[in-house]
C-alpha positions in Angstrom: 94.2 108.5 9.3 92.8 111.1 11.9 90.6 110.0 14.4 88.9 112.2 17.0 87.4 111.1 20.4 86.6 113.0 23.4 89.6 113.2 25.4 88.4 111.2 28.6 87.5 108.4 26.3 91.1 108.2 24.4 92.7 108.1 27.7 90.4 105.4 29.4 90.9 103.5 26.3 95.0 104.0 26.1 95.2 105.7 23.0 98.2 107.5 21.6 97.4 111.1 21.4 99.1 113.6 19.5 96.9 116.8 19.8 94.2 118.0 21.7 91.4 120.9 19.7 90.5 123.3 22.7 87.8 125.2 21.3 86.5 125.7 17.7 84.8 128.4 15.8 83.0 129.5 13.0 81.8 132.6 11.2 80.7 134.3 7.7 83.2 136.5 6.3 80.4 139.4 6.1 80.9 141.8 3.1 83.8 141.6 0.5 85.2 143.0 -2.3 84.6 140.0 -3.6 83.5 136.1 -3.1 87.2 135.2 -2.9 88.3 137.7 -1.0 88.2 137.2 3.1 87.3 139.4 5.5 90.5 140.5 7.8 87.6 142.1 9.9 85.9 138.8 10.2 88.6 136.3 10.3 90.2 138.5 13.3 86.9 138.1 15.2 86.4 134.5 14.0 90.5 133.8 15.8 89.7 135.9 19.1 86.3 134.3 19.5 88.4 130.6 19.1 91.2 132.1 21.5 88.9 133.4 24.3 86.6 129.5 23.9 90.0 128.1 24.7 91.0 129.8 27.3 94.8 130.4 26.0 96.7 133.8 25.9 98.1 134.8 22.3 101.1 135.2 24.0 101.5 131.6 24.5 101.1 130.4 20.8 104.4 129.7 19.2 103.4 128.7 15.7 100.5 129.3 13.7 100.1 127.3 10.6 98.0 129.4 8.2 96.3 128.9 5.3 99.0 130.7 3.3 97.9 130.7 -0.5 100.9 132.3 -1.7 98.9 135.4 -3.3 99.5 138.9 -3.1 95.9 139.9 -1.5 95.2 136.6 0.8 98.0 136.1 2.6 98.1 140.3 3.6 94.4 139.6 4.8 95.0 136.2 6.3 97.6 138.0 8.6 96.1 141.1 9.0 93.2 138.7 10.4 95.5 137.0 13.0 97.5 140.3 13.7 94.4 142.0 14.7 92.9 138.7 16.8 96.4 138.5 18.6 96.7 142.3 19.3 93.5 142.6 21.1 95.8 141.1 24.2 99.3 142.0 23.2 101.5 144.6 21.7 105.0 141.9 21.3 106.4 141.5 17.8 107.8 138.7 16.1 107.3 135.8 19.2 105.3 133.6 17.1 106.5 131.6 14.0 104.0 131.3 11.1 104.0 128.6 7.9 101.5 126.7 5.5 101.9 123.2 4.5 101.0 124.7 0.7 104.4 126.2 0.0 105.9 122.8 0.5 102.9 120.7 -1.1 101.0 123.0 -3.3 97.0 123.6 -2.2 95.4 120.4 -2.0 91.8 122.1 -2.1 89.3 120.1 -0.2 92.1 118.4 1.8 93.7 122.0 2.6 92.7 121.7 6.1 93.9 118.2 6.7 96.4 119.3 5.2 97.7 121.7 7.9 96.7 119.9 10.9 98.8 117.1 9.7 101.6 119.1 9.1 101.1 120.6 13.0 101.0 117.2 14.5 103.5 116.1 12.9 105.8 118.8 14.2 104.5 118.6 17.6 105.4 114.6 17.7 109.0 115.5 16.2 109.4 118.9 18.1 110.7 120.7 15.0 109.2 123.5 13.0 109.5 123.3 9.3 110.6 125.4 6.7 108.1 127.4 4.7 109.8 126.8 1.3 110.1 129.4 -1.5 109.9 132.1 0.8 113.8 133.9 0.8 111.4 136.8 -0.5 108.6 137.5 1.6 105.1 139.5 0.3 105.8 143.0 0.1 102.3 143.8 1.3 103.0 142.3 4.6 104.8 144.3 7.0 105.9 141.1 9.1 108.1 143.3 12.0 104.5 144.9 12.8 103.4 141.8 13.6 103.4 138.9 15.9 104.3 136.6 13.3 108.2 135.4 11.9 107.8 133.4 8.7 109.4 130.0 9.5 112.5 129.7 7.1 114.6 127.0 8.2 114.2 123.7 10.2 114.4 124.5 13.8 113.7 123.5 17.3 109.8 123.9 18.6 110.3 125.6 21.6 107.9 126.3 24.5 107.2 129.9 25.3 107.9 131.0 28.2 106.0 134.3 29.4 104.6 135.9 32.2 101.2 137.0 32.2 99.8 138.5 35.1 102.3 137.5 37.5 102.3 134.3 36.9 104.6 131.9 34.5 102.9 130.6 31.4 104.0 127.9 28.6 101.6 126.8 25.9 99.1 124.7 26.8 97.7 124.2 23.2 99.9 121.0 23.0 103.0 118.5 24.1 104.5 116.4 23.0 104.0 112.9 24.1 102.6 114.0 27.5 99.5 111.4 28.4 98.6 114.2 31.3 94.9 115.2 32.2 93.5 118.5 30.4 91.4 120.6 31.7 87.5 119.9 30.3 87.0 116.9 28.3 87.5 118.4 24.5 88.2 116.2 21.7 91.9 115.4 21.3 93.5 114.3 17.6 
């Protein structure tokens, strides 16, 4: 089960807390080629507009968990989306590791989404990234060394990134693991 509460309220009331959702966002993915096909223009804007609510540097994101179908045309848009979000405030390559819950458990349609976040707490409470499974071959139509994004093969350590952004040192702050500390604003924490 997934509960959400407003983060004040889950810490007055002692609650274990495994994630907190800084900002959200929402959008129409404008004009298409087709009713299934997103929107790399839109999505892009969609994940800056969620970035800039937030308050957190792209820099500082370590793992992304996308909604990866697995098809020649969405996943090229999906990360052409993201590239073009992250890019807008940085030039690195490769920094940030990228997966989708669907290459291990197939898309579960409506429950895609929960899904994912599961998948991301999950990690978080064990500190391991998974493996994106079947992917030894990667889409041709994605140029990943262009990008920010390395497609997370193996079972590794979740590690904290370490950057400097305007002088000062910077880890992620989208989430730790079982930290119980204060965050800025009172958002709703999962």
């Amino acid at each position: 089960m997934l509960f959400l509460k407003r983060l004040s309220l889950a810490e007055a009331d002692g609650d274990q807390i495994y994630g907190v959702i800084k900002a959200t966002a929402i959008n129409h993915g404008g004009k298409t080629n087709g009713y299934t096909v997103p929107n790399p223009q839109a999505q892009g804007e969609l994940i800056e507009d969620a970035l800039r609510k937030a308050g957190v540097h792209p820099r500082t994101i370590s793992y992304v968990e996308a909604h990866g179908t697995g098809t020649a045309l969405g996943d090229p848009i999906e990360v052409a989306g993201l590239s073009k979000a992250f890019g807008a405030q940085t030039q690195d390559r490769q920094y940030c590791a990228i997966g989708s819950a669907k290459s291990n458990i197939g898309h579960c349609e409506s429950a895609a989404g929960i899904a994912g976040l599961t998948k991301v707490l999950l990690q978080l409470k064990h500190g391991q990234l998974v493996p994106s499974l079947h992917s030894e071959e990667l889409n041709p139509n994605i140029d990943f060394a262009r990008t920010p994004f390395v497609v997370q093969r193996t079972l590794g350590e979740w590690k904290r990134p370490q950057v400097s952004l305007a002088g000062s040192r910077s880890g992620s702050i989208r989430a730790s693991r079982g930290s119980r500390r204060s965050v800025p604003g009172d958002r709703t924490r999962t």
